[in-house]
C-alpha positions in Angstrom: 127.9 -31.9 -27.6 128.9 -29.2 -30.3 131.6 -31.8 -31.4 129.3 -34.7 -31.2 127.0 -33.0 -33.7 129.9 -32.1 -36.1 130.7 -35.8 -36.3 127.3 -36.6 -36.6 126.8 -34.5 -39.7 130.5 -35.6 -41.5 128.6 -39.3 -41.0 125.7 -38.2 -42.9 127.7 -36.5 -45.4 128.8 -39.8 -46.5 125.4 -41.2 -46.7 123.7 -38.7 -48.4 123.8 -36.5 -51.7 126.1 -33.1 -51.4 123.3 -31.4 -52.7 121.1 -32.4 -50.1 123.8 -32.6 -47.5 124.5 -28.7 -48.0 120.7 -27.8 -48.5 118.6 -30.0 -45.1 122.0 -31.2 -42.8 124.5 -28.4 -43.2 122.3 -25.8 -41.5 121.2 -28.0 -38.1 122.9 -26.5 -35.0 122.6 -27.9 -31.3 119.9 -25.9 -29.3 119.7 -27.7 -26.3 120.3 -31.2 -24.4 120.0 -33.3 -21.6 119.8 -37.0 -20.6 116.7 -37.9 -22.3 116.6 -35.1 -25.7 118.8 -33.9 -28.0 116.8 -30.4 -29.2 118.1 -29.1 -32.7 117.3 -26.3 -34.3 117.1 -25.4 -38.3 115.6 -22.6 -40.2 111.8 -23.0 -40.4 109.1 -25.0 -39.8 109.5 -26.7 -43.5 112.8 -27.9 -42.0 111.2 -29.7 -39.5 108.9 -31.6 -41.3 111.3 -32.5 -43.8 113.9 -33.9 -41.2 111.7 -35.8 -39.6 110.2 -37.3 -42.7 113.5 -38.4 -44.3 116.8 -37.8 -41.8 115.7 -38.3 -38.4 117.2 -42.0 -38.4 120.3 -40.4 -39.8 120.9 -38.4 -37.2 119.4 -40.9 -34.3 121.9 -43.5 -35.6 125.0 -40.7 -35.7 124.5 -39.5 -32.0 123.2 -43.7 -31.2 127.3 -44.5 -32.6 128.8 -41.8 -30.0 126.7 -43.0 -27.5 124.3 -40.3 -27.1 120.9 -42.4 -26.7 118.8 -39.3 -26.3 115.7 -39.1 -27.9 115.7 -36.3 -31.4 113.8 -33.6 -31.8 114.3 -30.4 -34.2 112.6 -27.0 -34.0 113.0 -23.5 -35.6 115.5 -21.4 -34.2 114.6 -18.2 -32.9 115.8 -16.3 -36.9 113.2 -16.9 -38.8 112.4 -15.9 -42.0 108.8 -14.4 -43.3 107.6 -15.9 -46.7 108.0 -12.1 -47.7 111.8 -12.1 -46.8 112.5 -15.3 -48.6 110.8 -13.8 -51.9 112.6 -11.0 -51.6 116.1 -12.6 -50.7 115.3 -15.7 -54.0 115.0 -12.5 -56.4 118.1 -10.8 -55.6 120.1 -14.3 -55.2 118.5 -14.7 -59.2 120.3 -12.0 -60.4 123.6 -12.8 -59.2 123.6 -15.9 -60.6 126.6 -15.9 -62.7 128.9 -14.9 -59.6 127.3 -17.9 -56.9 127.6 -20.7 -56.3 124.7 -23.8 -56.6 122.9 -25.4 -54.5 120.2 -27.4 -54.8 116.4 -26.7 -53.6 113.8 -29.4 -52.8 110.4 -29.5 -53.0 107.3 -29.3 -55.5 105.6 -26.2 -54.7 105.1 -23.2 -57.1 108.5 -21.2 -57.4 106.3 -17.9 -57.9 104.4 -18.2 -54.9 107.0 -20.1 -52.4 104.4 -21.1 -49.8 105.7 -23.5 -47.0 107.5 -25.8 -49.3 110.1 -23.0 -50.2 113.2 -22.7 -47.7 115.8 -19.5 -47.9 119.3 -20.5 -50.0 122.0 -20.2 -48.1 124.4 -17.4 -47.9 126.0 -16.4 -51.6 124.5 -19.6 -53.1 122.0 -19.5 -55.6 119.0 -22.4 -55.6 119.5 -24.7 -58.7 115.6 -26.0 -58.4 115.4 -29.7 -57.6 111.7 -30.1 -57.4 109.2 -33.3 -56.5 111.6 -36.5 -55.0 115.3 -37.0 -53.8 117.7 -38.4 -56.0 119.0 -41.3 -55.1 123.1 -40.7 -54.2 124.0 -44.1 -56.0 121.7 -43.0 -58.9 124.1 -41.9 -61.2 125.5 -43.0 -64.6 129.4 -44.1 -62.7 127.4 -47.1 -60.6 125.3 -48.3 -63.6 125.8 -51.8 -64.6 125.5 -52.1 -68.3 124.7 -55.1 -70.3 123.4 -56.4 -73.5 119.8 -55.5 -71.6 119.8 -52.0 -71.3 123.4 -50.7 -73.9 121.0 -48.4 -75.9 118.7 -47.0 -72.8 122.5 -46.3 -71.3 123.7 -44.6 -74.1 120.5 -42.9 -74.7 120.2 -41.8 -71.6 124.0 -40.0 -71.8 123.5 -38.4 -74.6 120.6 -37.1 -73.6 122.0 -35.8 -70.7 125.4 -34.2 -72.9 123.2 -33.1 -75.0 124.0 -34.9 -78.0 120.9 -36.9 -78.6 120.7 -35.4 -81.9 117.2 -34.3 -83.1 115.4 -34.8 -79.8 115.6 -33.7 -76.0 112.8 -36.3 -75.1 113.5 -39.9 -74.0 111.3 -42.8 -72.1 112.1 -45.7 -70.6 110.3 -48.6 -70.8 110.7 -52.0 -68.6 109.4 -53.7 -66.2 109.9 -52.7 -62.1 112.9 -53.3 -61.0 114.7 -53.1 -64.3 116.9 -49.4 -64.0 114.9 -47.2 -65.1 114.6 -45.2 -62.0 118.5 -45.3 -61.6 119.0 -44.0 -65.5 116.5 -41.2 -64.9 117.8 -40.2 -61.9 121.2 -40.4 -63.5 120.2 -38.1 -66.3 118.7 -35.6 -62.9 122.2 -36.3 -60.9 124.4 -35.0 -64.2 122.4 -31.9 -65.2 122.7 -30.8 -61.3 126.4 -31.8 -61.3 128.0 -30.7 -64.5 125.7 -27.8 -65.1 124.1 -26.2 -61.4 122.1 -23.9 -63.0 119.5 -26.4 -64.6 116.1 -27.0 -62.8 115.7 -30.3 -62.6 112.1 -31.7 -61.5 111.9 -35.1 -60.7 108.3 -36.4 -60.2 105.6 -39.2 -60.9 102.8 -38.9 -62.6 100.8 -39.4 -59.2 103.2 -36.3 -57.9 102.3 -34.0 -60.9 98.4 -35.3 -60.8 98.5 -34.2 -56.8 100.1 -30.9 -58.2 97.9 -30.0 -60.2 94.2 -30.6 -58.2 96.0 -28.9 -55.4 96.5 -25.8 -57.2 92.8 -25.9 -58.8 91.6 -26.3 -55.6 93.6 -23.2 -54.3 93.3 -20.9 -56.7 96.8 -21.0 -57.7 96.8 -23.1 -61.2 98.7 -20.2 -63.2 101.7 -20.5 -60.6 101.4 -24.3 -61.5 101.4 -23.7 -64.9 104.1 -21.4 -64.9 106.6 -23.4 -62.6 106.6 -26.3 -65.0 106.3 -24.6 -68.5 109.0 -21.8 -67.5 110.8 -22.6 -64.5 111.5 -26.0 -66.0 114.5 -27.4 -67.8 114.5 -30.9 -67.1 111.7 -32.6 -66.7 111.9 -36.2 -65.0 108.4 -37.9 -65.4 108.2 -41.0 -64.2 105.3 -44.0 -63.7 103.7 -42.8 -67.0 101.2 -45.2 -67.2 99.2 -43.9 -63.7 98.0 -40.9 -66.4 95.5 -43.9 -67.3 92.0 -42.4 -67.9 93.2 -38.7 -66.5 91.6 -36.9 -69.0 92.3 -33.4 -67.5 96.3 -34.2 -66.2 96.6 -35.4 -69.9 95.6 -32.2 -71.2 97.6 -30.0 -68.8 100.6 -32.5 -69.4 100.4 -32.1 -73.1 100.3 -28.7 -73.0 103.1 -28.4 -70.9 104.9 -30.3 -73.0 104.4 -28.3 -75.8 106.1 -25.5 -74.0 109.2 -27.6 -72.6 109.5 -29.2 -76.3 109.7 -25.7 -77.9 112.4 -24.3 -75.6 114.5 -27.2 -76.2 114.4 -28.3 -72.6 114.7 -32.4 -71.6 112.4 -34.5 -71.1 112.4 -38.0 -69.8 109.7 -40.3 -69.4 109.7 -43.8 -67.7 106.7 -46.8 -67.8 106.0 -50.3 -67.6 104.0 -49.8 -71.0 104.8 -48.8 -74.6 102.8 -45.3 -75.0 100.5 -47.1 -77.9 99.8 -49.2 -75.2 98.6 -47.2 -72.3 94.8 -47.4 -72.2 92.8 -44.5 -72.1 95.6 -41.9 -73.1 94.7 -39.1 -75.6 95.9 -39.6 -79.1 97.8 -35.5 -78.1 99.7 -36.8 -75.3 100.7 -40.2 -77.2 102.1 -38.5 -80.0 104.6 -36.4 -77.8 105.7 -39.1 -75.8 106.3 -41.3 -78.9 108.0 -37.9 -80.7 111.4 -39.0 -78.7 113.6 -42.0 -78.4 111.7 -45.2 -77.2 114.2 -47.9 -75.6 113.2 -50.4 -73.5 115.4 -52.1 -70.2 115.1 -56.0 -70.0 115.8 -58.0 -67.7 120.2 -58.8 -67.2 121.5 -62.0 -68.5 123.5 -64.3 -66.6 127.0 -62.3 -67.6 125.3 -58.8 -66.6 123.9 -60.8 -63.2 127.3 -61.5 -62.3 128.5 -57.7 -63.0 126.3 -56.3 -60.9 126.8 -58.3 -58.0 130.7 -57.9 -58.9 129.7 -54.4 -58.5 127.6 -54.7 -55.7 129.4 -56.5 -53.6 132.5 -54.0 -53.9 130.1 -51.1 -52.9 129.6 -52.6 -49.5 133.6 -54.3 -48.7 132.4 -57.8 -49.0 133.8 -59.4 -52.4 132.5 -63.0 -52.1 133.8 -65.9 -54.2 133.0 -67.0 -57.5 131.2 -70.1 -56.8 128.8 -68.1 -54.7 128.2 -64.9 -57.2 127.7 -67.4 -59.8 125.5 -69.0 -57.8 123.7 -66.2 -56.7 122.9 -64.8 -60.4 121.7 -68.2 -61.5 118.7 -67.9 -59.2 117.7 -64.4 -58.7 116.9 -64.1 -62.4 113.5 -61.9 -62.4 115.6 -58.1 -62.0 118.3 -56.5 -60.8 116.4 -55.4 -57.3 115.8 -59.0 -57.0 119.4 -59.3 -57.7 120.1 -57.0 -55.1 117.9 -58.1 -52.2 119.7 -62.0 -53.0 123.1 -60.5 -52.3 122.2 -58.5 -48.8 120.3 -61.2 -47.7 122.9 -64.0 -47.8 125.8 -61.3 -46.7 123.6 -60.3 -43.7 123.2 -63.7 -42.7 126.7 -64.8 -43.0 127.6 -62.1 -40.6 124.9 -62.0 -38.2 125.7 -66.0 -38.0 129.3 -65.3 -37.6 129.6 -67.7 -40.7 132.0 -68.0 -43.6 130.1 -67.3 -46.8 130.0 -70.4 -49.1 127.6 -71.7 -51.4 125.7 -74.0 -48.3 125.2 -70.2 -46.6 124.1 -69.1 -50.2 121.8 -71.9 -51.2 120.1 -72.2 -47.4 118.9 -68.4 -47.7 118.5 -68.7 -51.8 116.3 -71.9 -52.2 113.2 -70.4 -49.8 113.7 -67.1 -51.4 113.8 -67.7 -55.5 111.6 -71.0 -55.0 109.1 -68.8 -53.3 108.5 -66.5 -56.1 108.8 -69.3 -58.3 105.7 -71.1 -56.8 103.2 -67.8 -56.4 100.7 -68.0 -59.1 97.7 -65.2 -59.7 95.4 -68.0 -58.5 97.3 -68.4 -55.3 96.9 -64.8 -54.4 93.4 -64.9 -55.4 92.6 -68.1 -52.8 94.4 -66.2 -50.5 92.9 -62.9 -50.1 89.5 -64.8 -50.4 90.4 -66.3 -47.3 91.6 -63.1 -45.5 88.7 -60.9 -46.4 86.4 -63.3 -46.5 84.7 -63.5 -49.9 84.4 -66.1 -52.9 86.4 -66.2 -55.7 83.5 -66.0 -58.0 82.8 -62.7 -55.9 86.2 -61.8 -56.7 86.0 -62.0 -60.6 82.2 -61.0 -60.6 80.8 -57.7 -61.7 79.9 -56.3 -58.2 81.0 -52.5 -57.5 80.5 -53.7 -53.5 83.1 -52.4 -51.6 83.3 -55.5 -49.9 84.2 -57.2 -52.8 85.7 -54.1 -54.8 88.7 -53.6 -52.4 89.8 -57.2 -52.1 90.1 -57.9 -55.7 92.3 -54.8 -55.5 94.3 -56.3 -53.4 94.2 -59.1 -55.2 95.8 -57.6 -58.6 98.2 -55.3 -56.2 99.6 -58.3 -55.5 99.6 -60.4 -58.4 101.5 -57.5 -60.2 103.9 -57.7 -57.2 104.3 -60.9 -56.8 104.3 -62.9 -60.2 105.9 -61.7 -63.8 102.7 -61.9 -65.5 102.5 -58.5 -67.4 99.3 -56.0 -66.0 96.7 -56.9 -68.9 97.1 -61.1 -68.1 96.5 -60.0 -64.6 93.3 -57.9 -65.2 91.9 -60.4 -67.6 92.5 -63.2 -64.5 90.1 -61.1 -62.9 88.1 -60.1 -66.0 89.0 -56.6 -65.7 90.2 -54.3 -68.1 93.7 -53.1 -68.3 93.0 -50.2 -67.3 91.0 -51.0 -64.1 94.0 -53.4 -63.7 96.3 -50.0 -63.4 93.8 -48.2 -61.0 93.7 -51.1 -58.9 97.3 -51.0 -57.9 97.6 -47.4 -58.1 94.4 -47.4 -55.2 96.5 -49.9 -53.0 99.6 -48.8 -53.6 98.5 -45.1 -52.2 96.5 -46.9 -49.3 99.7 -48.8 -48.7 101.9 -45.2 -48.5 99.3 -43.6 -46.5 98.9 -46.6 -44.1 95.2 -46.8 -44.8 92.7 -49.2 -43.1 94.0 -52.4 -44.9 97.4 -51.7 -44.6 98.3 -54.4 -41.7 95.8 -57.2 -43.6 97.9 -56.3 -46.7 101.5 -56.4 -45.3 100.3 -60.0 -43.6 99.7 -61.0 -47.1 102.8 -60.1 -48.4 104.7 -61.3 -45.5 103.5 -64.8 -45.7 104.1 -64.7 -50.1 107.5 -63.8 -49.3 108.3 -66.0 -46.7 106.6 -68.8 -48.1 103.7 -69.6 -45.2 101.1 -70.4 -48.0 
């Protein structure tokens, strides 16, 4: 079973980051097995959670491919650590920094106090921070596509990360979802960790760093917070700016911390669907220092970048298709490149699951349902819709009432519209004669709910499952 493991783990370590092979899959051993459970141990209990929560499927679908059907379960070894030891071991390991190796850390908790979100470096490494959210492997500034749409955010974005964005360390993003930014901060993340291991990168939302920060006023621990990000910081990844809408006291802290990062000449990138001017209910403080950088904005590929990135795309997983049918494919997923993207797996999966050759029929039979269905969904066909499912008018749904039972489905009602149409966040809150900013809260509340699996989260998947399948 030993073996089984090790070719388990060389499986993952083609699926995953290095960084985040070497940090969560290189330490796993076998514990115990039988017919029915596969037992493996790791370091501590943070371990546990975090393999369950993001590499569990790995490793079920590694053992599932040597035939080993047994069910996956992880727990600490019998060598574990006490938060005292690991404080101890993180100080020494600091000061031989210029004689380790990197590797990188995960995880968004205070770097002074290490509480259970800290895990132990291994041996004669030292931990290169990675704080707040995975980057993604394919994330990097090699597998971006660029086009006329997003040149400057490209190049803006590299020179940031060289450091020869002259007069300024801070850049943001702007475009709509689905347009790169993500992949072009996370780029920026993946080459200050590669070409330079001893930079701290933190990559978190707006939402993450909010959490952060009442957690640690509610503990008692708001000068570890402070510290972490104002002096354990050197490149700062903020992304979903515009959920800061009407955060007075994140705003502040934010500012503030930026102040700090700013004068020590660290980086700073920024990411929203909205221009900074734009974003309501933002203090004129934090405003001017996310204007003080380089502003670029990502629009949506023409026809010649389409093509690219399904050129691209295509190569990445072994299945170049023909001409007719990439041409074919970028002429009607138009809206943005994860559109673009979803087009491409959808007609290559059924052209192998059907045993079929993949033509432009193939192409245009899974296409026409799934382009002409976005085409057709309008903000008042969402709003008919949830009216229905929850039961409620749709002069409730636009009226003044702060009912609940008439609060939450209009939520959903804007969560969707943003989702599901291209009509930019202040038409959609005027539909419902709501303010931009309550527009923002509302699918910030769902999209939470939604995460968290809350109470409506089955009647709002049914939704969405009948917009995208086109049952309306």
């Amino acid at each position: 079973m030993d073996s089984f493991l090790k070719e388990v783990k060389l499986h993952i370590k083609e699926l995953v980051p290095d960084h985040c092979y070497r940090m969560w899959i290189e330490p796993v051993v076998l514990s115990t097995h039988d017919a029915e459970t596969i037992v493996l141990s790791v370091p501590n209990d943070f371990y546990v959670k975090r393999l369950k929560e993001n590499y569990q499927g790995y490793f079920e679908e590694g053992f599932l491919r040597l035939g080993q059907k047994g069910r996956i379960e992880f727990k600490v070894g019998k060598k574990k650590l006490r938060s005292g030891q690991i404080n101890s071991n993180f100080g020494q390991t600091q000061k031989s920094r210029a004689q380790t190796t990197s590797v990188v850390m995960h995880g968004i908790a205070s770097p002074l106090s290490f509480p259970s979100e800290f895990h132990p470096p291994l041996p004669g490494m030292t931990p290169a921070f990675h704080c707040g959210r995975m980057l993604k492997k394919n994330f990097t500034f090699d597998d971006f596509v660029v086009g006329d749409n997003s040149s400057f955010a490209y190049t803006a974005s590299l020179y940031l990360a060289q450091g020869k964005l002259n007069g300024t360390g801070v850049l943001f993003l702007l475009g709509k979802t689905g347009l790169g930014k993500s992949h072009l901060s996370q780029a920026v993340g993946h080459h200050m960790l590669t070409q330079d291991g001893g930079k701290r990168v933190f990559y978190v939302t707006a939402e993450d760093f909010t959490n952060e920060m009442i957690y640690s006023l509610r503990n008692n621990s708001i000068d570890q917070f402070k510290e972490k990000y104002r002096l354990k910081c050197d490149v700062l990844i903020l992304e979903d700016v515009h959920f800061l809408t009407g955060k007075s006291a994140t705003q502040k802290e934010l500012a503030m911390t930026l102040d700090y990062l700013i004068d020590a000449d660290k980086k700073i990138i920024f990411s929203g669907c909205e221009r900074p001017d734009e974003i309501p209910k933002l203090n004129d403080n934090l405003k001017s220092r996310l204007n003080m950088g380089v502003v670029t904005e990502i629009k949506a590929p023409d026809f010649g970048t389409r093509v690219k990135i399904l050129n691209k795309k295509s190569k990445a997983i072994q299945c170049v298709l023909p001409t007719p049918v990439t041409e074919y494919i970028a002429q009607e997923a138009c809206n943005d490149v994860r559109q673009l993207e979803s087009a491409l797996l959808s007609v290559v999966t059924r052209g192998q699951l059907m045993n079929r050759k993949i033509d432009i029929e193939l192409a245009r039979s899974v296409l026409e349902k799934m382009t002409g269905t976005r085409k057709r969904i309008t903000i008042d066909l969402i709003k008919k819709m949830v009216c229905e499912s929850f039961e409620v008018s749709e002069q409730e749904l636009v009226s003044k009432s702060r009912k609940q039972r008439i609060v939450k489905p209009r939520q959903v009602a804007i969560f969707l519209s943003k989702k599901y149409t291209d009509q930019p966040i202040k038409t959609i809150g005027a539909s419902f004669k709501r303010y931009h900013a309550t527009a923002i809260y509302s699918i910030n509340a769902v999209e939470k709910e939604m995460e968290q699996k809350g109470q409506r989260y089955e009647q709002i998947r049914y939704l969405a499952d009948k917009l995208e399948s086109g049952s309306f």
